[in-house]
CHARMM-style PDB file with segment names, atoms N, HN, CA, C and O in Angstrom:
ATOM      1  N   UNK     1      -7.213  -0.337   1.283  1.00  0.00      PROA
ATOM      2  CA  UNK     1      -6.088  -0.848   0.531  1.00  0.00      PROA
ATOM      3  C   UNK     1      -6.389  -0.869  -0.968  1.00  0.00      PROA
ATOM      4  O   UNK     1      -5.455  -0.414  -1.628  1.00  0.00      PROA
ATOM      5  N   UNK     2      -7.451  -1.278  -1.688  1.00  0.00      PROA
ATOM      6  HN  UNK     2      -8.210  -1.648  -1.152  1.00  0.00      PROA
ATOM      7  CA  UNK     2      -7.801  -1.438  -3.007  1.00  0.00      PROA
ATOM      8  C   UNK     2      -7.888  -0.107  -3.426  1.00  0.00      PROA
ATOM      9  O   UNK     2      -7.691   0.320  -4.564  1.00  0.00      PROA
ATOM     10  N   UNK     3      -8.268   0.656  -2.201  1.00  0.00      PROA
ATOM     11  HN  UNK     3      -8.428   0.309  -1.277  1.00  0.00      PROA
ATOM     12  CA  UNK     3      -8.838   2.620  -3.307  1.00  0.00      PROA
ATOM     13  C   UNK     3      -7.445   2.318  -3.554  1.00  0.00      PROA
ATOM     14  O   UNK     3      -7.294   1.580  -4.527  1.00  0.00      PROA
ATOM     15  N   UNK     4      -6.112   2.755  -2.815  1.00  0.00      PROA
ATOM     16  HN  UNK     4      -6.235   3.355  -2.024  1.00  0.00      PROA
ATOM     17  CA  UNK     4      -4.988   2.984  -2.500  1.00  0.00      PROA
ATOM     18  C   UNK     4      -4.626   2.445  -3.946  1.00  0.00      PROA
ATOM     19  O   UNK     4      -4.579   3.289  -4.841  1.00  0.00      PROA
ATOM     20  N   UNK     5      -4.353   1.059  -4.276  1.00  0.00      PROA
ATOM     21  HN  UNK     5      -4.392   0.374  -3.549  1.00  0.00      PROA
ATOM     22  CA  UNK     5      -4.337   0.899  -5.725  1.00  0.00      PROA
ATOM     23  C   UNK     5      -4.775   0.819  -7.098  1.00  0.00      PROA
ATOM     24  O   UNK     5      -4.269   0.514  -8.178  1.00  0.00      PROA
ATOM     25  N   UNK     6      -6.144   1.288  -6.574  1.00  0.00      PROA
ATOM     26  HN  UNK     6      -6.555   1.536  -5.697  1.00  0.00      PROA
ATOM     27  CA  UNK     6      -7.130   1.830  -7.946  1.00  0.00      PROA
ATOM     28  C   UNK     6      -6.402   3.071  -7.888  1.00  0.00      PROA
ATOM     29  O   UNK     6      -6.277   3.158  -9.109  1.00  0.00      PROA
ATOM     30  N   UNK     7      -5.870   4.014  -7.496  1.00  0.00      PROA
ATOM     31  HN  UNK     7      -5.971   3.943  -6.503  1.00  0.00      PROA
ATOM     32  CA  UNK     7      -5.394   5.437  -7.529  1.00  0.00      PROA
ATOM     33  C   UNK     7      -3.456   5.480  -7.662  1.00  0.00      PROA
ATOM     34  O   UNK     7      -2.913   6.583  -7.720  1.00  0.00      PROA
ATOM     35  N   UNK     8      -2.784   4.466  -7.687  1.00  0.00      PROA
ATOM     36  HN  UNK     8      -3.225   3.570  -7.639  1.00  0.00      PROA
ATOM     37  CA  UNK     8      -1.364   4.315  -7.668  1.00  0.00      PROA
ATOM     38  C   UNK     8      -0.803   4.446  -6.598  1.00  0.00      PROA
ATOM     39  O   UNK     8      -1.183   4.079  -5.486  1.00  0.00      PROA
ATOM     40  N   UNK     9       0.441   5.157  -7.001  1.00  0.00      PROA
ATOM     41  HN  UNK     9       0.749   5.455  -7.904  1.00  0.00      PROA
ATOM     42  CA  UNK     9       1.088   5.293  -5.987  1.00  0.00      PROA
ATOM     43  C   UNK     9       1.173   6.397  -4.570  1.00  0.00      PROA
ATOM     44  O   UNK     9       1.153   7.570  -4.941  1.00  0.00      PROA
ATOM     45  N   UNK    10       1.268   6.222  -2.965  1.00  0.00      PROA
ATOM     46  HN  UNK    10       1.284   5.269  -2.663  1.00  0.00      PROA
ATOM     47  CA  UNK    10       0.506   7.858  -2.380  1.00  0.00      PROA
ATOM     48  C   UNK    10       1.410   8.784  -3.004  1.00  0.00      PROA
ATOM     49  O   UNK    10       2.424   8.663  -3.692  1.00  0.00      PROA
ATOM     50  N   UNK    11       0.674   9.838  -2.513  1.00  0.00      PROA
ATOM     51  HN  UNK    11      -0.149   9.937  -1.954  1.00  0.00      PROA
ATOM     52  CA  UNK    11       1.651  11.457  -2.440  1.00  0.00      PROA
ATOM     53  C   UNK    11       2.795  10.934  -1.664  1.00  0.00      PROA
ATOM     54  O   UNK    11       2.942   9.876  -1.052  1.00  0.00      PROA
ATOM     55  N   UNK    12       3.679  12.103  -1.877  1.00  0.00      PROA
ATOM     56  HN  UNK    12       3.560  12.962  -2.374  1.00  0.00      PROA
ATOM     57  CA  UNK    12       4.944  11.836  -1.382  1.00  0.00      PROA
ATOM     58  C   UNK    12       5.806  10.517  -0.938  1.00  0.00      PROA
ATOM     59  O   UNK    12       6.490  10.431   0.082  1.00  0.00      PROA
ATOM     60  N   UNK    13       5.601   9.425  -2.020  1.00  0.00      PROA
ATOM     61  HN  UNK    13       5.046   9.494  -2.848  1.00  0.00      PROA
ATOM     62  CA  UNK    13       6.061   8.149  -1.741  1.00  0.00      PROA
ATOM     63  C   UNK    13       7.240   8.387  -2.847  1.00  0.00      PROA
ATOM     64  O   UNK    13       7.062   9.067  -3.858  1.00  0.00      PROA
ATOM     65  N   UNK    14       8.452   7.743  -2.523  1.00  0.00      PROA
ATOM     66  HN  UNK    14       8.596   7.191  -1.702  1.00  0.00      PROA
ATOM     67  CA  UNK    14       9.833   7.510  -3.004  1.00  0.00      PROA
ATOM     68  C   UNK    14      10.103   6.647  -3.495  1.00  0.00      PROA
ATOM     69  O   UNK    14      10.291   5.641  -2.812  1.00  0.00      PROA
ATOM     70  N   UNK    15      10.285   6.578  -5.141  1.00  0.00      PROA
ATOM     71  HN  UNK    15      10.132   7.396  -5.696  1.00  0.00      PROA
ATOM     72  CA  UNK    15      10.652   5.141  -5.037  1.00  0.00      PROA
ATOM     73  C   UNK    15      12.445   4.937  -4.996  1.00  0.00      PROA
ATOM     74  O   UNK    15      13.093   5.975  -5.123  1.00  0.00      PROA
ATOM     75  N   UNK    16      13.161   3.711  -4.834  1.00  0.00      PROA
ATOM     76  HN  UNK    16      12.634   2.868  -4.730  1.00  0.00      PROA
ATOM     77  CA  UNK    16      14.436   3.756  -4.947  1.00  0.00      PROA
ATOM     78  C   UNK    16      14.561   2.236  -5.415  1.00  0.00      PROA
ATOM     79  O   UNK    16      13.691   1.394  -5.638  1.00  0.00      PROA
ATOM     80  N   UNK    17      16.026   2.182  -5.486  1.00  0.00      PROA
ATOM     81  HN  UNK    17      16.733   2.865  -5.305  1.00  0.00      PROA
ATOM     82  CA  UNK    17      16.593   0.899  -5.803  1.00  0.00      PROA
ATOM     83  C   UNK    17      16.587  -0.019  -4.922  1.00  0.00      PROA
ATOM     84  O   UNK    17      17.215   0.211  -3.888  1.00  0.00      PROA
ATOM     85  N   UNK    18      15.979  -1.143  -5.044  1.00  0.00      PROA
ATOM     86  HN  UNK    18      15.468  -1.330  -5.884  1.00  0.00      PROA
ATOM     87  CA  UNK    18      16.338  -2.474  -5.057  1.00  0.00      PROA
ATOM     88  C   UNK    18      17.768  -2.896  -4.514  1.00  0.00      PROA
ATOM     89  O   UNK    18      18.028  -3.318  -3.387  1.00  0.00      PROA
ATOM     90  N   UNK    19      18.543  -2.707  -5.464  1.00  0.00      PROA
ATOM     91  HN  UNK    19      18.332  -2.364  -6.379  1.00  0.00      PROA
ATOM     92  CA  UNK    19      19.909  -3.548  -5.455  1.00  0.00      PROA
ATOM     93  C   UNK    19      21.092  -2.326  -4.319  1.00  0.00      PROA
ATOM     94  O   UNK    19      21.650  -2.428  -3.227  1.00  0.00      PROA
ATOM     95  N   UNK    20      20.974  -1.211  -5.451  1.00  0.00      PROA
ATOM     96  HN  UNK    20      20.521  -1.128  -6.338  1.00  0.00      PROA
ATOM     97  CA  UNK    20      21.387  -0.238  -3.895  1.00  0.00      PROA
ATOM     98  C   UNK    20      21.176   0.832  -2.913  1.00  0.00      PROA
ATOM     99  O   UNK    20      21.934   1.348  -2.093  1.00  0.00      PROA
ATOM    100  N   UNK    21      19.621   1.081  -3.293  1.00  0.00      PROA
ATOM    101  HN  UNK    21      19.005   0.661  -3.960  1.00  0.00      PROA
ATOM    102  CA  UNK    21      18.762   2.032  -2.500  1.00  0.00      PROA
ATOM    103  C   UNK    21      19.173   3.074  -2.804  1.00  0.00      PROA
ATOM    104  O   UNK    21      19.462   3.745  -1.813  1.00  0.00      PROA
ATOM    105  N   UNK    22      19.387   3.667  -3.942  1.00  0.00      PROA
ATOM    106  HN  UNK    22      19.152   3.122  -4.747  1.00  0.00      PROA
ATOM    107  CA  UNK    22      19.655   5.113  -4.979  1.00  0.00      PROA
ATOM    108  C   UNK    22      18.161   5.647  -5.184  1.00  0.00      PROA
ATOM    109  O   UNK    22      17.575   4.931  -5.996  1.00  0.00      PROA
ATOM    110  N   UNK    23      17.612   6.370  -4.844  1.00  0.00      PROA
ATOM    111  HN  UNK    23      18.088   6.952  -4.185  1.00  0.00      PROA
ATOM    112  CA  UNK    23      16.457   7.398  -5.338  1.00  0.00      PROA
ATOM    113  C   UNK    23      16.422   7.995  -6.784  1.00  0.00      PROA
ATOM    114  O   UNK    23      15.498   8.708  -7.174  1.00  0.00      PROA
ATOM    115  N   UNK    24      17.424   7.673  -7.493  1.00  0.00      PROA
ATOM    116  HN  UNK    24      18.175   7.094  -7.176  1.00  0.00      PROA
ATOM    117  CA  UNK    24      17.439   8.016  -9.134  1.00  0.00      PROA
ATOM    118  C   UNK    24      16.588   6.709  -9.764  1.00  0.00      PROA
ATOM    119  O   UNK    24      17.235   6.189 -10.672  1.00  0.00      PROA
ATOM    120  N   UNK    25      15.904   6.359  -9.630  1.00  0.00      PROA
ATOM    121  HN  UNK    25      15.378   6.782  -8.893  1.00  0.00      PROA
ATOM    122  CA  UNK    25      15.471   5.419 -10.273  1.00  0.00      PROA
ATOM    123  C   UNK    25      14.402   5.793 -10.969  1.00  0.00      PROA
ATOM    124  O   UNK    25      13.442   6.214 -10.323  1.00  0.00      PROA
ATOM    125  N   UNK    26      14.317   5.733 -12.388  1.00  0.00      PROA
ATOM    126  HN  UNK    26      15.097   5.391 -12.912  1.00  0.00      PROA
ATOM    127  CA  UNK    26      14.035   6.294 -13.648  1.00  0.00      PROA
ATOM    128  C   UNK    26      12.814   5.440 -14.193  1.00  0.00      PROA
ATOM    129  O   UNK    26      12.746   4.503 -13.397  1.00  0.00      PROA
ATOM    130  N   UNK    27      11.954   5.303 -15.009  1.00  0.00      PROA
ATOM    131  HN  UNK    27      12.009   6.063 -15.656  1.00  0.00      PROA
ATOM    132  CA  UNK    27      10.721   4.796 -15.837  1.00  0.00      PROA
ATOM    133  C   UNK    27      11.762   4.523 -17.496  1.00  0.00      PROA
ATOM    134  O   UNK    27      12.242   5.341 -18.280  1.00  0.00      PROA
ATOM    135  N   UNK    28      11.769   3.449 -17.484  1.00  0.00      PROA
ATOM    136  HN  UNK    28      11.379   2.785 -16.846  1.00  0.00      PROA
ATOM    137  CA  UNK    28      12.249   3.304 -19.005  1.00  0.00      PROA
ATOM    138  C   UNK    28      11.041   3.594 -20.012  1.00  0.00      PROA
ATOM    139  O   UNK    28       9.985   2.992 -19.819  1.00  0.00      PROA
ATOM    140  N   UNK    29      11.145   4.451 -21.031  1.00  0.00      PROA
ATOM    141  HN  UNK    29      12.003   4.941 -21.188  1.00  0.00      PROA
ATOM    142  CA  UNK    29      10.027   4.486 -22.095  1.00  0.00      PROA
ATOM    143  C   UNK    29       9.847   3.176 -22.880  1.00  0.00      PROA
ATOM    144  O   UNK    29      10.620   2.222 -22.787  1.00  0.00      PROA
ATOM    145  N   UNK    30       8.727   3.219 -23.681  1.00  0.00      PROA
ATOM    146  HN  UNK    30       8.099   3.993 -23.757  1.00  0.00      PROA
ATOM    147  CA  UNK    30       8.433   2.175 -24.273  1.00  0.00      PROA
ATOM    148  C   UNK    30       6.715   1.778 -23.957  1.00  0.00      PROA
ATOM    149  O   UNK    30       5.816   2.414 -23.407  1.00  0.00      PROA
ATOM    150  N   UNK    31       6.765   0.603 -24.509  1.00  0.00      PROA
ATOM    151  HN  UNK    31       7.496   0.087 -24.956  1.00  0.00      PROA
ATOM    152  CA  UNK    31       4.926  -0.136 -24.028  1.00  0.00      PROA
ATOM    153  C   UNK    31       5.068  -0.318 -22.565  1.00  0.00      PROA
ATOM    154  O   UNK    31       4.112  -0.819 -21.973  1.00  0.00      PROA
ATOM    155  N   UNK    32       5.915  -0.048 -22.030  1.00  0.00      PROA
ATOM    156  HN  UNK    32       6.692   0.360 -22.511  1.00  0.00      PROA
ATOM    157  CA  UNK    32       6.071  -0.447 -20.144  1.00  0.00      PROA
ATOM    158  C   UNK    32       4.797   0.151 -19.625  1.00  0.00      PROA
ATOM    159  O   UNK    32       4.443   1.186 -20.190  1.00  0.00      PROA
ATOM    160  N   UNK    33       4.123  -0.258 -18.759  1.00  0.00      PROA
ATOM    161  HN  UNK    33       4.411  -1.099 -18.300  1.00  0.00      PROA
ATOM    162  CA  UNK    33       3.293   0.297 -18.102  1.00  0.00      PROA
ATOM    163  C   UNK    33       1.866   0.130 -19.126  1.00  0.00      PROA
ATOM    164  O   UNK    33       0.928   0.677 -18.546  1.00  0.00      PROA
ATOM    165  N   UNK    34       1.580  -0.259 -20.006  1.00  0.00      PROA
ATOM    166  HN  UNK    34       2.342  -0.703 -20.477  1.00  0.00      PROA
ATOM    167  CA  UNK    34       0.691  -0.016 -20.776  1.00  0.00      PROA
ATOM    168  C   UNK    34       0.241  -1.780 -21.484  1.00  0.00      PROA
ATOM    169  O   UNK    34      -0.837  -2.329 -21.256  1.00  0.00      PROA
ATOM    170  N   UNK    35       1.199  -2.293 -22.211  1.00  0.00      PROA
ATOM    171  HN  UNK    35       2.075  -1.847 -22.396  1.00  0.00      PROA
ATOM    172  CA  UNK    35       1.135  -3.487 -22.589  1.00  0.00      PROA
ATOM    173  C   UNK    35       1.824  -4.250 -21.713  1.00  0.00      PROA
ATOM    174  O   UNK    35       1.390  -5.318 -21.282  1.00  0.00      PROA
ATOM    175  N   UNK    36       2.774  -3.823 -21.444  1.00  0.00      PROA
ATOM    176  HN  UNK    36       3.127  -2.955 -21.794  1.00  0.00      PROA
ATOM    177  CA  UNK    36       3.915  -4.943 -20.596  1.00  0.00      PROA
ATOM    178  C   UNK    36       4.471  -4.015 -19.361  1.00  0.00      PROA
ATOM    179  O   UNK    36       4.793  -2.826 -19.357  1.00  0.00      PROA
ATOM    180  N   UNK    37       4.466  -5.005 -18.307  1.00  0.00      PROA
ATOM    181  HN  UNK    37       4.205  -5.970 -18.310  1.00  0.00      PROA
ATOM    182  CA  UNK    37       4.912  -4.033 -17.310  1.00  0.00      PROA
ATOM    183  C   UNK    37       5.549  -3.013 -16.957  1.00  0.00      PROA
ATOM    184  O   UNK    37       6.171  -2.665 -17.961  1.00  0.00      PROA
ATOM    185  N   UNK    38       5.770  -2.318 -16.127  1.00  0.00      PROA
ATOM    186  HN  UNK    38       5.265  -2.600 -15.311  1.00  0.00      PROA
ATOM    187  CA  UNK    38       6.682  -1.046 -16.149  1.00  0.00      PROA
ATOM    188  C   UNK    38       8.072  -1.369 -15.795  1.00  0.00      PROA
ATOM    189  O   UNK    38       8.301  -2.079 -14.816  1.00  0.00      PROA
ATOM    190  N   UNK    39       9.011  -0.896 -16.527  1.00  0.00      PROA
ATOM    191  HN  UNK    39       8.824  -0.319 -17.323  1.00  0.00      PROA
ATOM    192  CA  UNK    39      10.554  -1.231 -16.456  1.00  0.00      PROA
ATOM    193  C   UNK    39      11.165   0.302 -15.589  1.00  0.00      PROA
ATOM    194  O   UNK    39      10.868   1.473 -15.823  1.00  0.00      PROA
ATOM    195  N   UNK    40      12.090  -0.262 -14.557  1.00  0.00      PROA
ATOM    196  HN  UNK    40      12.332  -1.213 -14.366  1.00  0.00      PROA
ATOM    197  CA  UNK    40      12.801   0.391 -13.747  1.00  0.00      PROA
ATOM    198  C   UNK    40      14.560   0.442 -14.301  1.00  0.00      PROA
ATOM    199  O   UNK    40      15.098  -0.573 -14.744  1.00  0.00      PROA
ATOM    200  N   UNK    41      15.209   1.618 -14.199  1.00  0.00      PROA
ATOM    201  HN  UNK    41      14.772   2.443 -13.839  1.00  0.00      PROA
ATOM    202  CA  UNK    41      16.179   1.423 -14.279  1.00  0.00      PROA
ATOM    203  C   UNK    41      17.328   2.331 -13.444  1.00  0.00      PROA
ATOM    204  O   UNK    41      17.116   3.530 -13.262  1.00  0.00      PROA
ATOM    205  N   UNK    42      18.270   1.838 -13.065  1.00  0.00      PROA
ATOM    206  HN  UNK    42      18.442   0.865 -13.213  1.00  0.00      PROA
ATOM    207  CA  UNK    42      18.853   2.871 -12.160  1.00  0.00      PROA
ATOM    208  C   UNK    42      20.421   2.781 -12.352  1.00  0.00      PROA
ATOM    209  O   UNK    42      21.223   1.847 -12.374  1.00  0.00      PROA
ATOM    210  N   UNK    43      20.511   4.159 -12.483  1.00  0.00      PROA
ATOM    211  HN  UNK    43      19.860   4.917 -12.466  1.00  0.00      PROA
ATOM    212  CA  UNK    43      21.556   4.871 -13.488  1.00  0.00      PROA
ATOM    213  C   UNK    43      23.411   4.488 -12.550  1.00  0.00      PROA
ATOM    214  O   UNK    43      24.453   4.172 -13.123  1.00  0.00      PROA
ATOM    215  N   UNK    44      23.152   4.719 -10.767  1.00  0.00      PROA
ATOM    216  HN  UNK    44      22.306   4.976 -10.301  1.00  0.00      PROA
ATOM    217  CA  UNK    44      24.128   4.094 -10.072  1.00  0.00      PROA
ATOM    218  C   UNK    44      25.128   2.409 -10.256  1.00  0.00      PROA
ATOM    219  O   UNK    44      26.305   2.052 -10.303  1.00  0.00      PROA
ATOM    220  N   UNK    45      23.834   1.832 -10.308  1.00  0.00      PROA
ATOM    221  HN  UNK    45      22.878   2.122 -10.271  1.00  0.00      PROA
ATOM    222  CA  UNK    45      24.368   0.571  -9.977  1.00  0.00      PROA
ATOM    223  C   UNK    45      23.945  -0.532 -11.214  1.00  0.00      PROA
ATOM    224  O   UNK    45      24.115  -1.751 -11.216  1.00  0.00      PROA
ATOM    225  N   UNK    46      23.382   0.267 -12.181  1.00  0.00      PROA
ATOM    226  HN  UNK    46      23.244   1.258 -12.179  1.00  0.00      PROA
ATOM    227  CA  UNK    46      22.996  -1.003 -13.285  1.00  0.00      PROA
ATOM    228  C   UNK    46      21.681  -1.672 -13.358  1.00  0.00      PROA
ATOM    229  O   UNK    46      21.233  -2.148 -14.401  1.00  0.00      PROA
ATOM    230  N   UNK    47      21.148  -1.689 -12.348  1.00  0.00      PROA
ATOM    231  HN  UNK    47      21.512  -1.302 -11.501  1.00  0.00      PROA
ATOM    232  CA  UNK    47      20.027  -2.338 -12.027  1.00  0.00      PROA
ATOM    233  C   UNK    47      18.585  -1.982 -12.941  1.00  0.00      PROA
ATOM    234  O   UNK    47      17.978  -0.914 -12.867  1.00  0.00      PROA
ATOM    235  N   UNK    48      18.215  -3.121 -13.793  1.00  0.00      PROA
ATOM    236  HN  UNK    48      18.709  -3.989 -13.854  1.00  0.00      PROA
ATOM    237  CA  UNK    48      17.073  -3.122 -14.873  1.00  0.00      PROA
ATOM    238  C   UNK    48      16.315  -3.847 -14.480  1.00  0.00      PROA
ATOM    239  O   UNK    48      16.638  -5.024 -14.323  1.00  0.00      PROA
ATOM    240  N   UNK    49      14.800  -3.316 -14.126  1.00  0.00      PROA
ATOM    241  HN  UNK    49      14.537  -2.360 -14.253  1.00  0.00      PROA
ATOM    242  CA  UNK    49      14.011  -5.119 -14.005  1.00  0.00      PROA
ATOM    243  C   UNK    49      12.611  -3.919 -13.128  1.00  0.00      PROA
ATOM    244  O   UNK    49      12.607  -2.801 -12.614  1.00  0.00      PROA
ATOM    245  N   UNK    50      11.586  -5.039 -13.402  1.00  0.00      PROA
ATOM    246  HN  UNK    50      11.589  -5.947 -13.819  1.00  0.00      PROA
ATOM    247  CA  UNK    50       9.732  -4.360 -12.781  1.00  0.00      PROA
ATOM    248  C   UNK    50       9.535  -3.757 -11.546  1.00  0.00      PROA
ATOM    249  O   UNK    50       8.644  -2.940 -11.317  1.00  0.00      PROA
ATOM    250  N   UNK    51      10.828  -4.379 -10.297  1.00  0.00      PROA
ATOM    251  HN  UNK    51      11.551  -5.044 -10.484  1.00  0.00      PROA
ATOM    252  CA  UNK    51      10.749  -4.009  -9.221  1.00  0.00      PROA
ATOM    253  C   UNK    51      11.237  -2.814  -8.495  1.00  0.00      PROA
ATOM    254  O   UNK    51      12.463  -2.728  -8.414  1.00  0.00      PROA
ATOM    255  N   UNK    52      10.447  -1.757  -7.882  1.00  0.00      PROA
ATOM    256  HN  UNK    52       9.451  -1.826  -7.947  1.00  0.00      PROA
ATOM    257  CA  UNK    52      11.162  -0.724  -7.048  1.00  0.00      PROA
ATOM    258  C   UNK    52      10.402  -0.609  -5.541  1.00  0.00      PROA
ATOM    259  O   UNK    52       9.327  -1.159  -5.305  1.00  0.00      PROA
ATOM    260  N   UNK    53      11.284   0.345  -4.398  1.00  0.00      PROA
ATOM    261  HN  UNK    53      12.157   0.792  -4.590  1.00  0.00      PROA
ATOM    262  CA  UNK    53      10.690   0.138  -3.420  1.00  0.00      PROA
ATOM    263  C   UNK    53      10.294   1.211  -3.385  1.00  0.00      PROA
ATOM    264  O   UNK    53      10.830   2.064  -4.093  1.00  0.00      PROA
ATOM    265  N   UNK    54       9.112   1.565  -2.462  1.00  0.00      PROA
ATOM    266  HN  UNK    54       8.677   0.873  -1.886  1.00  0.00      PROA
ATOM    267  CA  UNK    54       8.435   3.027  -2.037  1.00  0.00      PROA
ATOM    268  C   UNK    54       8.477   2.873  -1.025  1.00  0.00      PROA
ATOM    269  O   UNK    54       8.285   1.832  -0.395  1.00  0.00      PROA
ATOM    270  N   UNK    55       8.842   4.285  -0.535  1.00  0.00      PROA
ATOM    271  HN  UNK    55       8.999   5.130  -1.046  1.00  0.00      PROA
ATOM    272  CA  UNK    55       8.609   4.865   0.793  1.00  0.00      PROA
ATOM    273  C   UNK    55       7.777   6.013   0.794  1.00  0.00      PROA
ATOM    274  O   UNK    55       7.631   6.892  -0.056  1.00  0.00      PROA
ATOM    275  N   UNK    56       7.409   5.892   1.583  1.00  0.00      PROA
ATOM    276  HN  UNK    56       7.528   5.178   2.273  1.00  0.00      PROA
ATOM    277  CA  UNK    56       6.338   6.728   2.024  1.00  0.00      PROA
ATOM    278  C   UNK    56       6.791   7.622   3.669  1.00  0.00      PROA
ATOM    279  O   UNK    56       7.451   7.151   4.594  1.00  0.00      PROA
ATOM    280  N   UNK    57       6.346   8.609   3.598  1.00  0.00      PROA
ATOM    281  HN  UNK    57       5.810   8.992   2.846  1.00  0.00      PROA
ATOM    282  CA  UNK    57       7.268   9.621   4.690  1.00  0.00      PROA
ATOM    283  C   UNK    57       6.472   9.264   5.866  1.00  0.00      PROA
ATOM    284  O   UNK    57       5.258   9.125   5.715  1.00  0.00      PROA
ATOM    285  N   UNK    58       7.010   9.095   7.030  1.00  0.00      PROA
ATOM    286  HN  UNK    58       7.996   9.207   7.152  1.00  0.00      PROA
ATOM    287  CA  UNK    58       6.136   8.922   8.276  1.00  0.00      PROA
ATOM    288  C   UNK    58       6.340  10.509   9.146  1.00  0.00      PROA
ATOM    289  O   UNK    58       7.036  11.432   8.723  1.00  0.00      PROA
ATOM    290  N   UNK    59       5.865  10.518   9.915  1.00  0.00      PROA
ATOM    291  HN  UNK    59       5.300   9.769  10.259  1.00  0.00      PROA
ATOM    292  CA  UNK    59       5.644  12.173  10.652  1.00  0.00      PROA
ATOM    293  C   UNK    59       4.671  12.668  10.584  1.00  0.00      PROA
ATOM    294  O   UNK    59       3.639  12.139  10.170  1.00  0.00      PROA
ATOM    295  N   UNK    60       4.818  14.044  11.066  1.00  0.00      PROA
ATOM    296  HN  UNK    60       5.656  14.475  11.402  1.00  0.00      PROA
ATOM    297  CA  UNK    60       3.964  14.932  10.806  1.00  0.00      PROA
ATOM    298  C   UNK    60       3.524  15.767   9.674  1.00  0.00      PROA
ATOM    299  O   UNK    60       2.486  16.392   9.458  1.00  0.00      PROA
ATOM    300  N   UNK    61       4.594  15.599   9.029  1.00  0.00      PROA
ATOM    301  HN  UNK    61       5.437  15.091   9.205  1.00  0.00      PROA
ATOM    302  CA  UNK    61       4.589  16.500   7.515  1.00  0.00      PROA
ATOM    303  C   UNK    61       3.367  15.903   6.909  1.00  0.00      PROA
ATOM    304  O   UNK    61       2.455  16.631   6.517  1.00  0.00      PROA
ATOM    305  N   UNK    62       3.302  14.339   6.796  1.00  0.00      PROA
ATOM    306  HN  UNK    62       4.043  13.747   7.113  1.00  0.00      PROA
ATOM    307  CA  UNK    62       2.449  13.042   6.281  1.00  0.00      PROA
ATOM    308  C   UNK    62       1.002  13.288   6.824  1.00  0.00      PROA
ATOM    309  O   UNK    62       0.025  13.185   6.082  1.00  0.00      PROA
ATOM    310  N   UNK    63       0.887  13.675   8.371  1.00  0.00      PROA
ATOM    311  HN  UNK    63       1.680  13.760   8.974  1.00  0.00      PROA
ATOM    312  CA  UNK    63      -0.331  13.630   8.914  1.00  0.00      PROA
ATOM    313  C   UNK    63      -1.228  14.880   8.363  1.00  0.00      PROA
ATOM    314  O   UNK    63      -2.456  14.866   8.270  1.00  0.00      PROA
ATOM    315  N   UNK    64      -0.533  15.751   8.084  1.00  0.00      PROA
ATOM    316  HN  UNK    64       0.464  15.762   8.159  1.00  0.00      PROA
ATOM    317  CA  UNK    64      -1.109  17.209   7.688  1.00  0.00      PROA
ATOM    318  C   UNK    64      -1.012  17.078   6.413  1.00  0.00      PROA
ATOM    319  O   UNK    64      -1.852  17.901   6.050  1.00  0.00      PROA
ATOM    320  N   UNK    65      -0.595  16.637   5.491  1.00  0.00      PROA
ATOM    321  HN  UNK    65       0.088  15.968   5.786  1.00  0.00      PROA
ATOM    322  CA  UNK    65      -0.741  16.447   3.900  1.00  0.00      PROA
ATOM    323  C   UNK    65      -2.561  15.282   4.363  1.00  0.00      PROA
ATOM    324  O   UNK    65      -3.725  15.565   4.082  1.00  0.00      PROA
ATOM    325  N   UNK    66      -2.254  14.604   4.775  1.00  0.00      PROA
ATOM    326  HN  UNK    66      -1.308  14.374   5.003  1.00  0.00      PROA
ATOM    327  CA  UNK    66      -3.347  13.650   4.761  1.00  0.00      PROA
ATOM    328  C   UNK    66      -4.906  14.267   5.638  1.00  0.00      PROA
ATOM    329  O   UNK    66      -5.964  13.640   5.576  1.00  0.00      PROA
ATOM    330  N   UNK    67      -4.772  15.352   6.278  1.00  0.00      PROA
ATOM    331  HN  UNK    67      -3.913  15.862   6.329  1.00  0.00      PROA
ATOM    332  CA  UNK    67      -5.983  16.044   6.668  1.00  0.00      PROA
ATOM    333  C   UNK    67      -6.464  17.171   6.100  1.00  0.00      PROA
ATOM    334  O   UNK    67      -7.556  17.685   6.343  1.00  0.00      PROA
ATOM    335  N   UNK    68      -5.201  17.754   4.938  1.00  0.00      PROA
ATOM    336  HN  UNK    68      -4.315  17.336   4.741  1.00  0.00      PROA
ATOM    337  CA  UNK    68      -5.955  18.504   3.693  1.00  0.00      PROA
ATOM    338  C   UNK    68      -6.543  18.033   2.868  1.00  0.00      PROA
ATOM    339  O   UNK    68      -7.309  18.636   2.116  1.00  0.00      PROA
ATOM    340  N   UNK    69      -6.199  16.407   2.847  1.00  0.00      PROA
ATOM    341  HN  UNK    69      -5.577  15.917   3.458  1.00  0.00      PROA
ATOM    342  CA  UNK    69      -6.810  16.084   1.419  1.00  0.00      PROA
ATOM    343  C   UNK    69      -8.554  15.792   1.893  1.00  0.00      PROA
ATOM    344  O   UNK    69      -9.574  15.981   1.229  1.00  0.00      PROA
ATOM    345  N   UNK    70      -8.340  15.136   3.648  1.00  0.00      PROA
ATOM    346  HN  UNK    70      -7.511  14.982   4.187  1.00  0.00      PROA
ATOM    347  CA  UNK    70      -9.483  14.770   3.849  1.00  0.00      PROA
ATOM    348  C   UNK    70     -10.848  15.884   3.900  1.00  0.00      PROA
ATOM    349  O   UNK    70     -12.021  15.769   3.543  1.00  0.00      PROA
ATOM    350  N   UNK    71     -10.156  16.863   4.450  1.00  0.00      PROA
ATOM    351  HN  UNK    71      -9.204  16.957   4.740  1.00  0.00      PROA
ATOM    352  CA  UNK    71     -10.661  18.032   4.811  1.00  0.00      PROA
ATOM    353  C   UNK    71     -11.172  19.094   3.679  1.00  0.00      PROA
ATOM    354  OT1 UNK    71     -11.640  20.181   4.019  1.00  0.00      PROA
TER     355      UNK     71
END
């Protein structure tokens, strides 16, 4: 769990909205991420603020991305 967030976010993880689960959800520029947290914003529904969700793909596509890297 800690490598996982010493290294960010996985391969092929999604992030989306919060408020209405839109996949456009954008990185506002600025000190975000650097001095002050990272700002989310999403262009559908309005929604501004630190929080987004990730998904991450389950299957097989996932299992074989994850035995090249090991491999």
């Amino acid at each position: 769990m800690l490598r996982r967030l010493r290294r960010g976010r996985p391969a092929g993880a999604v992030c989306v909205c919060p408020r209405c689960g839109s996949p456009r959800v954008r990185r506002l520029p600025g000190l975000f991420g650097w001095l002050l947290p990272t700002t989310y914003y999403c262009p559908d529904c309005g929604y501004r603020g630190p929080l987004v969700l990730e998904f991450v793909p389950e299957g097989p596509e996932r299992e074989a991305r994850e035995g090249e890297r090991e491999g």
